[in-house]
C-alpha positions in Angstrom: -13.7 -51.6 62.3 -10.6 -51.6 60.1 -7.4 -49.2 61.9 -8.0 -46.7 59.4 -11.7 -46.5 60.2 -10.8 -45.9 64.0 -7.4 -43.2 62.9 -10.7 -41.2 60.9 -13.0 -41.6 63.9 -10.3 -40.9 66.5 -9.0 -37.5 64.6 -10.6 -34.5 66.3 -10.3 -32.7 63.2 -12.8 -35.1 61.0 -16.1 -33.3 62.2 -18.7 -35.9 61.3 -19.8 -34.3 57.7 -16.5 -34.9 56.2 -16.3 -38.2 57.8 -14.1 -40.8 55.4 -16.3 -44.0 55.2 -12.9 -46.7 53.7 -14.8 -49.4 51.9 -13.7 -52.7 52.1 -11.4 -53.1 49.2 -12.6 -56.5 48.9 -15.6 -56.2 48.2 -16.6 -56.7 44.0 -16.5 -52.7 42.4 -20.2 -52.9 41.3 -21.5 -53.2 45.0 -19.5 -49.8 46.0 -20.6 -47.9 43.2 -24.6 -47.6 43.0 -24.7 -46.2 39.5 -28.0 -45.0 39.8 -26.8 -42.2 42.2 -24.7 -40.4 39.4 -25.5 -38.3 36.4 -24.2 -39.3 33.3 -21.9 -36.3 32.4 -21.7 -34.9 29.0 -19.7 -32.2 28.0 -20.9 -29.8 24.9 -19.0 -30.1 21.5 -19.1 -26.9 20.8 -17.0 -25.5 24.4 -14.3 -24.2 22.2 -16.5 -22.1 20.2 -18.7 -20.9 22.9 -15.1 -19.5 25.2 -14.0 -17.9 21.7 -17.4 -16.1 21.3 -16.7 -14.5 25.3 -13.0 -14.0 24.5 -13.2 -12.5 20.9 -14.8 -9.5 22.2 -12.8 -8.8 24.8 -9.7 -9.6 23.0 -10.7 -7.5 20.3 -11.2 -4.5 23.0 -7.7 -4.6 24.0 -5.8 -5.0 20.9 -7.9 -1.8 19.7 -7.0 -0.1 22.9 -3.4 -1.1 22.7 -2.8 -0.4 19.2 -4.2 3.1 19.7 -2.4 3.5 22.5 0.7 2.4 20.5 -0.2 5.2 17.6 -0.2 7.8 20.3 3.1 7.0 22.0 4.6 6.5 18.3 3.5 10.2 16.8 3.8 11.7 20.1 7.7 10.3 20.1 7.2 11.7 16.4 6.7 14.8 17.3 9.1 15.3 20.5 12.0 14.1 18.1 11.1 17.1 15.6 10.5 19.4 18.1 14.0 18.3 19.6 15.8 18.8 16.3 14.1 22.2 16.0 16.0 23.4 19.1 19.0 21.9 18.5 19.3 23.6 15.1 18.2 26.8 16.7 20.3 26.6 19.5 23.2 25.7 17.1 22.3 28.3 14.6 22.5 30.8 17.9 25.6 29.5 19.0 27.4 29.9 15.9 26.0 33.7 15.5 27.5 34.4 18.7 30.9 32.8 17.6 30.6 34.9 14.0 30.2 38.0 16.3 33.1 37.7 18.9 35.2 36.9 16.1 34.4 40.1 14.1 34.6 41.7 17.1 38.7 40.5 17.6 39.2 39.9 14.3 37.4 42.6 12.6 39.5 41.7 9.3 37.2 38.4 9.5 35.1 40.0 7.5 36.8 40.3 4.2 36.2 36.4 4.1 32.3 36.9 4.7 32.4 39.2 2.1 34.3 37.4 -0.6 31.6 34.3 -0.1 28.7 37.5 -0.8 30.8 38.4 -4.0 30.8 34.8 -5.3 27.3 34.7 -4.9 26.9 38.0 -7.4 28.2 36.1 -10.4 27.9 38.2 -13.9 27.9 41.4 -12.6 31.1 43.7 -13.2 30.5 46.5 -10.8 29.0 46.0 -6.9 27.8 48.1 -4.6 28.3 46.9 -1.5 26.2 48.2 1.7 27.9 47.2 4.8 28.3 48.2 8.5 30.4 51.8 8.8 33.2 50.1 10.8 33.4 47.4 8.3 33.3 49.9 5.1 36.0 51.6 7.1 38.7 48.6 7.7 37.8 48.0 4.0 38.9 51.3 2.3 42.0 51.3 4.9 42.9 47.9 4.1 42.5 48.1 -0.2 38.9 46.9 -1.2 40.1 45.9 -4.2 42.0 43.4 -3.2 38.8 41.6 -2.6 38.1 41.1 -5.8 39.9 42.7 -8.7 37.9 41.8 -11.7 34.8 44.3 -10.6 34.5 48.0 -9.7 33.3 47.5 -6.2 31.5 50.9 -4.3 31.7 50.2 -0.4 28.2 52.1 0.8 28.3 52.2 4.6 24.8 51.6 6.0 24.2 52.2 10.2 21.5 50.0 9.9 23.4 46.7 9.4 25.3 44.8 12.0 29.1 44.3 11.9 30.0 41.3 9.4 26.3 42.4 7.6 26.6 43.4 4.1 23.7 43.6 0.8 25.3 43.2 -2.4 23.3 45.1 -5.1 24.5 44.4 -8.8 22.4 44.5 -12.3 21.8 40.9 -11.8 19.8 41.7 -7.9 20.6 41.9 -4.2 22.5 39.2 -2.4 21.6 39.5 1.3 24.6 38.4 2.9 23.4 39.9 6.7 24.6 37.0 9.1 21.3 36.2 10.7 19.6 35.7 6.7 22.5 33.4 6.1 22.1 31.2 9.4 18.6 31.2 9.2 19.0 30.0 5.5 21.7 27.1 7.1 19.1 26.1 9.7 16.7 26.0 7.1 18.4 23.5 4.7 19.1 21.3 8.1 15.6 21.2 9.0 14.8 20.3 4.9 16.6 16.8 5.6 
């Protein structure tokens, strides 16, 4: 018995079904091998094909899953950006009133510049009527109307119903609403055209 054969044997870990027989290295190669005791092995031409045909389906699965999951996530992010401009316009177009107002309410004067961008928008027309807020028709006749504008007759119509910096131009060529809210919402309007 060689000294490996007796290392093997000696090894209580080597139970005696996964005993190590060494063959004698001397011996010729065709009297260790008997090579009736193996199968000829063979492997199938076509294993490439046969793995795509189980993958292809499976593969197939996920990209479908994953590119509807993708169309989701992209219209959804669609659709949170839109709604996110939405509000910022509003809340811009909310901010901006509330500026308009504390500034006609310090500077109620402020208005003579709202109401020369109404007048410009009444082009053709020789005489106005203008309906505007009582205190704003007031500061107007105080302060000389016509200095507004002084190629039209202009008739300052005070109307309770509109809000301070609020006026409708009437003239033979139609109304201009020039109320603050139908001009902002116009503003927002164009910004959410782009």
């Amino acid at each position: 018995m060689t000294t490996a054969t007796r290392i093997l044997k000696a090894d209580p870990r080597n139970s005696a079904a996964s005993r190590v027989r060494l063959a004698d290295l001397s011996e010729p190669i065709e009297s260790r091998f008997d090579s009736s005791a193996f199968e000829p092995l063979t492997l199938p031409t076509d294993l490439s094909l046969r793995s795509e045909s189980h993958a292809d389906p499976q593969l197939n699965s996920a990209l479908v899953a994953l590119q509807t999951a993708y169309d989701q996530l992209h219209a959804q992010r669609d659709h949170w950006l839109d709604q996110s401009q939405h509000e910022a316009v509003r809340l811009g177009i909310a901010i901006a009133e509330r500026l308009l107002r504390r500034t006609l309410d310090v500077q109620p004067d402020a208005v003579l510049d709202l109401l020369r961008s109404a007048f410009d928008w009444s082009v053709g027309a020789d005489r106005l009527r203008v309906r505007l807020h009582p205190a704003d028709a007031a500061l107007l006749v105080s302060s000389a109307a016509q200095s507004l504008d002084a190629n039209r007759e202009i008739d300052l119509l005070p109307d309770a119903s509109l809000l301070r910096g609020d006026c409708v131009v009437e003239s033979s060529n139609g109304q201009t609403d020039a109320r603050l809210e139908v001009i902002l919402q116009r503003i927002a309007e164009e910004l959410l055209a782009e």
